[in-house]
Structure formats: C-alpha cells, structure tokens
C-alpha positions as CSV (number, residue, x, y, z in Angstrom):
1,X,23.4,47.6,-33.9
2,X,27.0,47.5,-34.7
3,X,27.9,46.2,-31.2
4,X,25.3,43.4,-31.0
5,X,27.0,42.4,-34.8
6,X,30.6,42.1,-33.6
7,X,29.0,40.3,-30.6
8,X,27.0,37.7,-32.9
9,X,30.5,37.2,-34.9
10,X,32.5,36.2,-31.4
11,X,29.7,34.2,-30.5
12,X,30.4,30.9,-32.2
13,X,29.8,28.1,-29.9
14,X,26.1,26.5,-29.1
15,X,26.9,28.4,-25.2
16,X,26.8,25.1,-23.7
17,X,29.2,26.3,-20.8
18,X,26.2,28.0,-19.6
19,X,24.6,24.8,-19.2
20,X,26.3,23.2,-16.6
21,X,26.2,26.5,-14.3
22,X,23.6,26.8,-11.8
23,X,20.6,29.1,-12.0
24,X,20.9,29.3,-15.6
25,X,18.1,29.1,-17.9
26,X,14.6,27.3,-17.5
27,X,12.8,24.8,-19.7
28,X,11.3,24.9,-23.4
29,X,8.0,26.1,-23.6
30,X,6.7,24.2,-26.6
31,X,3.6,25.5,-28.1
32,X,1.2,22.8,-30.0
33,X,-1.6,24.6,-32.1
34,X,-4.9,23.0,-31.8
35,X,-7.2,22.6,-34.4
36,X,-9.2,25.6,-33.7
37,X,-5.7,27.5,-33.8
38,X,-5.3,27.9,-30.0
39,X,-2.2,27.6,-28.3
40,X,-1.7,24.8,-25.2
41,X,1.2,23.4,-23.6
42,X,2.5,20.3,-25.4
43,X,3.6,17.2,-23.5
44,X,6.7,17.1,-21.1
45,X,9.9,16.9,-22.5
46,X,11.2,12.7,-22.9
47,X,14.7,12.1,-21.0
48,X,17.4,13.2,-21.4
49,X,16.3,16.7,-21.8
50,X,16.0,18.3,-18.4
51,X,14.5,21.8,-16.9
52,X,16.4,24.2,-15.8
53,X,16.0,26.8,-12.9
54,X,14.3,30.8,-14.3
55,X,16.0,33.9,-14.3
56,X,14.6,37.1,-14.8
57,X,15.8,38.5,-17.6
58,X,13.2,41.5,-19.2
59,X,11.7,40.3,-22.4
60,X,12.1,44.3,-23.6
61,X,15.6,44.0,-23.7
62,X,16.2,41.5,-25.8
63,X,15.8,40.8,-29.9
64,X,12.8,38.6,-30.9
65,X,13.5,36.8,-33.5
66,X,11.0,34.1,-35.3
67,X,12.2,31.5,-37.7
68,X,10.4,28.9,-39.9
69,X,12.1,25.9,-41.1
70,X,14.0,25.1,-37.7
71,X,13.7,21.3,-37.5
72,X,17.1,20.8,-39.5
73,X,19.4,22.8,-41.4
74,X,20.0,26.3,-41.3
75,X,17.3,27.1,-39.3
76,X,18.2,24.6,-36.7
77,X,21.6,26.5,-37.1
78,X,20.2,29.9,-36.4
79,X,17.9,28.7,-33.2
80,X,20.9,27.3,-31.5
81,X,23.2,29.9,-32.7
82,X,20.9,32.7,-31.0
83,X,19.7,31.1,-28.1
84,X,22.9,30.2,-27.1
85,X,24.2,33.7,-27.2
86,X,26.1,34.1,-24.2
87,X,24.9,37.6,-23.4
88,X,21.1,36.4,-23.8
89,X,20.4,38.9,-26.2
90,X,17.7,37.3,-28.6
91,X,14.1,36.0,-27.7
92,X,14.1,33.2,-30.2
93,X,10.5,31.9,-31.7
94,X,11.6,28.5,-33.4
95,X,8.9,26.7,-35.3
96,X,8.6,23.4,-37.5
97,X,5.7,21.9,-39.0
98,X,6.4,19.1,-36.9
99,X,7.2,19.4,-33.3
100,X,7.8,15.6,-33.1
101,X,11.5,16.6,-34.5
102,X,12.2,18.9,-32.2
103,X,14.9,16.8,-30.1
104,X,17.6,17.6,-33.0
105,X,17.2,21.6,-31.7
106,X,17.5,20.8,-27.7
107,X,20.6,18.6,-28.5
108,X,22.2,21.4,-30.2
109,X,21.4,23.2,-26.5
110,X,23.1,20.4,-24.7
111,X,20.1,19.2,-23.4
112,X,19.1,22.4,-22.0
113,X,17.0,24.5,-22.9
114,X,17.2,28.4,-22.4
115,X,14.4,31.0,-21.6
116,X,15.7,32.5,-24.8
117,X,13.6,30.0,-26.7
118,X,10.4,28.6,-27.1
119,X,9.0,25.9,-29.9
120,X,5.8,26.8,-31.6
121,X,4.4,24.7,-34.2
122,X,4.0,26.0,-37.6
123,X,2.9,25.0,-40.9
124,X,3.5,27.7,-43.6
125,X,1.1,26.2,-45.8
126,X,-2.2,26.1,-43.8
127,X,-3.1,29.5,-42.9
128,X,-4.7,28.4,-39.6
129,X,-1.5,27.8,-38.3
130,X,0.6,31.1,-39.2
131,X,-2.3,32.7,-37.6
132,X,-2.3,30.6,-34.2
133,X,1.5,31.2,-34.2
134,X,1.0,34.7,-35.1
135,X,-1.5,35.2,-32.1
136,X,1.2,33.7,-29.7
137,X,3.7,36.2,-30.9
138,X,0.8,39.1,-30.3
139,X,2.0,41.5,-27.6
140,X,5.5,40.9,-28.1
141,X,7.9,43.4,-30.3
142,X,9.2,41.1,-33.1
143,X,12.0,42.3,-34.4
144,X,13.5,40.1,-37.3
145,X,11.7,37.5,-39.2
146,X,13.6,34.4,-40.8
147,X,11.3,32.7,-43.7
148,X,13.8,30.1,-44.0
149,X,11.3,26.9,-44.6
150,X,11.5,25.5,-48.1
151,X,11.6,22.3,-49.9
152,X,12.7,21.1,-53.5
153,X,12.5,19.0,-56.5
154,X,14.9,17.9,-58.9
155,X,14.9,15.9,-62.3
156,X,14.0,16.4,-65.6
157,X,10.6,18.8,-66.4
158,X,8.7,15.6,-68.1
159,X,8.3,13.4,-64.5
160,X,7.9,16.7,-62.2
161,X,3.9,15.7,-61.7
162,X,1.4,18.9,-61.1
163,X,1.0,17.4,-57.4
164,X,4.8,18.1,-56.8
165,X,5.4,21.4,-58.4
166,X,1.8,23.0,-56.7
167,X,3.5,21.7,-53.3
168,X,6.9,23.4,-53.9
169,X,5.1,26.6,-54.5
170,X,3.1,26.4,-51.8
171,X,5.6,26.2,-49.4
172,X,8.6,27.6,-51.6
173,X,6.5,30.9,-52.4
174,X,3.1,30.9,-51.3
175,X,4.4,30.1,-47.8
176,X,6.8,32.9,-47.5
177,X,3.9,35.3,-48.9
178,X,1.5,33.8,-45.9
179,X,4.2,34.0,-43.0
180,X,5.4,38.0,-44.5
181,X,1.4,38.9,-44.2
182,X,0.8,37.4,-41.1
183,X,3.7,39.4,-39.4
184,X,4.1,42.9,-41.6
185,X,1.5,45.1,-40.0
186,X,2.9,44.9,-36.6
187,X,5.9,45.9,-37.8
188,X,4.7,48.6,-40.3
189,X,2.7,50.1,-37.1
190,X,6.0,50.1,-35.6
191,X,7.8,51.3,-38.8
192,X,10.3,48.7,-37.6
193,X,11.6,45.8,-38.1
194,X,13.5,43.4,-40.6
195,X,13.0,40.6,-42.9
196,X,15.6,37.7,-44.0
197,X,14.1,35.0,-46.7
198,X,16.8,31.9,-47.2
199,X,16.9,32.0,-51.1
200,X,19.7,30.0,-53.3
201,X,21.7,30.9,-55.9
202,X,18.9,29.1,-58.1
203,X,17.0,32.2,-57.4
204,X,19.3,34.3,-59.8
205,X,20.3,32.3,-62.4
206,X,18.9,28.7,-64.1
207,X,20.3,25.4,-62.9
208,X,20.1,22.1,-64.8
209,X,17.4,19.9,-63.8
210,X,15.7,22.2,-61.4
211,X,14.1,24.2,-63.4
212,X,11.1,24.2,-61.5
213,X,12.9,24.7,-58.0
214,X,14.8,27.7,-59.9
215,X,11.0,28.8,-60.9
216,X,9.8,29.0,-57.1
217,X,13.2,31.2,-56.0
218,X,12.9,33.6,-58.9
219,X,9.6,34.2,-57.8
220,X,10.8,34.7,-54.4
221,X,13.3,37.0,-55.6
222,X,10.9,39.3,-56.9
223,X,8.3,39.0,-54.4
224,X,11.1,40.1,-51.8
225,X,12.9,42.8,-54.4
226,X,9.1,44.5,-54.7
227,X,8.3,44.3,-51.1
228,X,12.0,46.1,-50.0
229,X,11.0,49.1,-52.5
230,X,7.2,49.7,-50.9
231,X,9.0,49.0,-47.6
232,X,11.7,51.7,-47.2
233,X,10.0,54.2,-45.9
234,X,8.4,52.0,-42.4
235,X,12.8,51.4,-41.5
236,X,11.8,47.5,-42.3
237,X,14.8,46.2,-44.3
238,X,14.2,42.7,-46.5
239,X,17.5,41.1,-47.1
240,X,17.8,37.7,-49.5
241,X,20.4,35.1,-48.6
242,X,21.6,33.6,-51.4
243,X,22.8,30.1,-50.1
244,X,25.0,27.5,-52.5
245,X,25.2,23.8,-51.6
246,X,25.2,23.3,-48.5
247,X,25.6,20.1,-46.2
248,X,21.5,19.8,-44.8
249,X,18.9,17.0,-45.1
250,X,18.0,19.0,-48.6
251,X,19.2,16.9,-50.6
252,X,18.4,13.8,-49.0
253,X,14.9,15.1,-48.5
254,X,14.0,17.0,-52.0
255,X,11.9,15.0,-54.5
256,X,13.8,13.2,-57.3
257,X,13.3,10.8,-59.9
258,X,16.1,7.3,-59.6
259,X,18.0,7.9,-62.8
260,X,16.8,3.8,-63.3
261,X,13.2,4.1,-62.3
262,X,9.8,3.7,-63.8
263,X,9.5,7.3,-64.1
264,X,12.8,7.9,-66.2
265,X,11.4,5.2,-68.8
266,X,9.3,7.5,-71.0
267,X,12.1,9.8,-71.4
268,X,14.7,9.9,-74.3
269,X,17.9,8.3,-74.3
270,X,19.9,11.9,-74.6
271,X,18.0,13.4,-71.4
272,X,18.6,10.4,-69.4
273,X,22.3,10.5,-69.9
274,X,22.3,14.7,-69.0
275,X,20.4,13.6,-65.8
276,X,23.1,11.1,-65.0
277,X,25.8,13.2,-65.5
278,X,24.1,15.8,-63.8
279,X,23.7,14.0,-60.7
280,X,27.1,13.0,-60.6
281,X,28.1,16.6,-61.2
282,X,25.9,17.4,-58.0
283,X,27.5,15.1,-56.2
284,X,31.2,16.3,-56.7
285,X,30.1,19.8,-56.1
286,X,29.3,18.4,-52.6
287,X,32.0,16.4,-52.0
288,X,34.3,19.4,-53.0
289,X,32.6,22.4,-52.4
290,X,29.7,22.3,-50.3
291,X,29.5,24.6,-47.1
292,X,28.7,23.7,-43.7
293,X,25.6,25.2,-41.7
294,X,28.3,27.0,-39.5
295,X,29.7,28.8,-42.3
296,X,26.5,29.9,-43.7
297,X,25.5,31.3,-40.3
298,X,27.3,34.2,-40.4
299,X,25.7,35.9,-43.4
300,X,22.1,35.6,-41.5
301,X,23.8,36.8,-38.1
302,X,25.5,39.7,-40.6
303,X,21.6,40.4,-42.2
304,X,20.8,40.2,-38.3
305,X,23.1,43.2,-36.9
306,X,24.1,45.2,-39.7
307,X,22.6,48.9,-39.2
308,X,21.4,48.8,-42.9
309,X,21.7,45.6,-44.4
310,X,21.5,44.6,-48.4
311,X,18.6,43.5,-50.1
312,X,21.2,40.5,-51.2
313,X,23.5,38.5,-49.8
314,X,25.5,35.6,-50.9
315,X,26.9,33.2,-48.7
316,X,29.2,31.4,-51.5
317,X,30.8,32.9,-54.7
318,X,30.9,29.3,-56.1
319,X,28.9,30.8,-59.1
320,X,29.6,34.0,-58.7
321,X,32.0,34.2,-62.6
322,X,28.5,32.7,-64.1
323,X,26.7,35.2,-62.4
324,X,28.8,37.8,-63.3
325,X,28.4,36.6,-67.3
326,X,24.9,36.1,-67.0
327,X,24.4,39.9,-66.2
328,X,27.4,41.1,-69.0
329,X,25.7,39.4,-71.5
330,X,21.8,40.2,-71.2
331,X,20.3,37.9,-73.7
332,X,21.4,35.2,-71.9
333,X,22.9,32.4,-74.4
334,X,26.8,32.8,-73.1
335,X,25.3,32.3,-69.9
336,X,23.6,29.1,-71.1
337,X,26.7,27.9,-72.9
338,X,29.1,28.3,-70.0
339,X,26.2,26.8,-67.8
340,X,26.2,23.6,-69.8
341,X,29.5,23.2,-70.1
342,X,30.3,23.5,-65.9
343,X,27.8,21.2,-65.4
344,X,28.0,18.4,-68.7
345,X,31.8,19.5,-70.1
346,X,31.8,20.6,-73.3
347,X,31.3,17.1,-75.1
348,X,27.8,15.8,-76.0
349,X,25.9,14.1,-73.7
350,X,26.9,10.4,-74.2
351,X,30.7,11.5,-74.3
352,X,32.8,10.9,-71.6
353,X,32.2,12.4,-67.5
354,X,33.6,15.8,-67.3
C-alpha cells in the first residue's frame, strides 16, 4: 500500500491526456434505481459528452472504491481524482441523490468518461436506495468506502424548525449509520476493508451558530470512534477527516436564516447583532483562509493508501490552538472564552467588528 500512496500523491491532474489518446477508456455506465430498487440503464448521455472505445483491464486488480456525496465538492473531487488515475488503479462507484447533476463529474473527465467509473444513484436517507446500490456493488470486492454526503444548517437555535434539524440528522448521521450497515458485512466476511467519513472540525469542538450542525458531527464522531474499536480485529480501519472551510456549494447550499428576515424578528436585539457579526466573521475566514477541494484531496488519498491509517485526520490546523485548549483545560470555559472572542472580539456584541 505504500506504493499505490506515493502514486496517489504524483497523481494530481484530472488524467485528461488520456482522453485524447485512442483506445482509451469507454463510456459511463449510469445506474438509475427504480422504485422497486432495481437497477436499469439510465438514458444516453446529452452532447458534448462522448463514448469512448473498452479496454480490458481485470476488475480484480484494481481498488473499488464507493463514495456518497459526489455531485459537488469533495466528493466530486475524489471521483475525478481516482478515476483519472493514470495507472487505472481504482474501480470508482460515484453516487448522488440526484443523477440529473451528474454533468459537473464528466466535465471534470474532460468529457470522457473512463471504465474506472460508473454513476449509481443514491439517496442515503431512504433505505430502498442504499440497498439497490448495495445490490449493484454485490459480487464486487469493495475495498474503501467514502460516507462523504452531508448537509448543514446555520443560525441561531430559536429559528432552527424541528423539520430542519430531523433532516440534518437524517442525512448528517442517520445516513452514514444506513450506508456503514449496508456495506460492513461484506467486508467483515472479508476481514477487509476501510472506512473514511468527511467530518469537520465542528465535530470536535462547538462553533457559534451551528450548534445543531456541531450536534450531528459529534455524533458522528462517536459513532465512528465506537465502530473503529469493535472493528480492529476484521483489518477494517475507520479514519475521520476533519475538514475546515472549504470553497464547495456548502455554504451556498446549507439552510440559514437572512440576518433581516421574518424569522430573525422574534429574536432579541443582542443575538441578532452576534449573528451579524458572526456571519461577517464567516465570511473573512473564507475570503482569507478557506481551502480549495484540491488541497483537501490529499488527506482522503493519504486515508486511502496509508498501510495503517488514523482514526483522525485533519486537513486544516486553522483551529488547531483552540483545539489544543479545549483538551488542556477539560471543563471547557477557556475554550469558550477564547472561542468567543475569535469569532465576536473581545467587546460586547453591539461594539465595534473585530
């Protein structure tokens, strides 16, 4: 496994050389679950993407890997990243609730899609669908499982509806517990395998204004930490990637109340005033600080090909002194302090923007 890790790190293009020689790889095959949770072909692919001649490469030989989350982000990252691989190493199983986005992924291909890679539809909340994918995978070896989907919700605790919280544990926790059970026993009966969960920072330590977001990740933290220890002895390792900000639809996409809408009316003057600050705080860390996909990649490729990889991995230390505190002082209230003051300054709330 060392090899195929220094291999993933020299591998940092999308392969789209490969693309324009002949006889390279043939087309998507994308899977659409039915109903009943059967598997069919989906509809052609719409130009511009194109097919592409077979080659015979055995499935044995390579790495199956199956991701969740892969219509945007960092599991769009990861698909591309491994199918790409120049030495077609990886057997990549990419699925999205919706396969309508799935033009983002072949663009990152050039167009051109490899036998390294087939679509399958999957919803991690509906259990009909993890099985249907689940039965496609049937028959093959899968070797490393990415539970990378995930959504979240920001704003203050008083306008997070029960509607919105149930959802971001459904598919925040609830859907990595469904995907882990639908794949485990295959690889406990072949006392291999490994599993990689996208976590955040928020899963270690509390962060303004998502406090049910940081809820879902905790739980996921412990879930995973848990499962590693019962694990150990069937050679599956469970390794957490810790991720900071990072520049993905997230943001755009979470659920969050306007700092002048209906829903921040109710609230008192003082909290309102946090939530602005806080949002302008959020977006400076971006501006400043925020990673790229590509340079979160690597940690997942490390969790990938290391030998014996860690339960935990971070791909920022942007909190890491915080961190550090939090742990060095156990009942938590320098944490809190220093918390408040990175994030508000060390004013009150209607004082001036830190």
């Amino acid at each position: 496994m060392e090899s195929l890790s220094q291999h993933l790190h020299q591998d940092q293009g999308t392969g789209s050389p490969r693309h324009a020689q002949g006889g390279g790889w043939r087309g998507l095959e994308i899977r659409q679950q039915t109903q009943h949770g059967g598997a069919g072909r989906g509809d052609p692919l719409p130009s511009p993407f194109k097919w592409c001649g077979p080659v015979a490469v055995p499935a044995m030989e390579r790495t199956t890997v199956l991701i969740t989350g892969c219509s945007s982000g960092i599991g769009l990252g990861l698909a591309a990243r491994l199918a790409a691989d120049a030495a077609r190493r990886f057997k990549v199983y990419a699925t999205m609730r919706d396969l309508a986005k799935v033009e983002r992924l072949l663009e990152r291909l050039g167009g051109c899609c490899p036998d390294t890679l087939e679509v399958l539809q999957l919803d991690v909340t509906d259990p009909r669908s993890l099985a249907a994918a689940a039965q496609r995978v049937q028959g093959q070896r899968l070797d490393v499982l990415v539970c990378n989907a995930g959504v979240g919700l920001m704003g203050p605790l008083e306008t997070c509806s029960d509607q919105a919280m149930k959802t971001l544990f459904d598919v925040n926790l609830f859907g990595a517990v469904r995907t882990i059970q639908a794949f485990l026993p295959a690889m406990k009966s072949r006392r291999a395998g490994r599993i990689i969960v996208s976590s955040s920072i928020g899963g270690l330590q509390g962060l303004p204004f998502n406090a049910v977001y940081c809820a879902s990740k905790f739980a996921v933290e412990g879930l995973c930490e848990s499962l590693a220890i019962v694990l150990r002895p069937f050679n599956i390792h469970l390794t957490l990637v810790e991720c900071g900000p990072v520049h993905t639809s997230f943001l755009a996409n979470l659920q969050r109340p306007d700092p002048e809408g209906s829903e921040m009316r109710g609230l008192d003057a003082e909290t309102q005033e946090l939530y602005r600050r806080y949002l302008w705080h959020c977006q400076s860390i971006f501006r400043d600080t925020a990673q790229e996909v590509e340079e979160v990649l690597p940690v997942f490729l490390e969790a990938i090909g290391s030998p014996c990889p860690p339960l935990r991995c971070a791909s920022t230390q942007l909190l890491a002194p915080l961190w550090r505190l939090r742990l060095s002082s156990p009942d938590g209230s320098a944490y809190v302090r220093a918390m408040h003051d990175f994030v508000f300054g060390g004013g009150e709330a209607g004082g001036d923007q830190p």
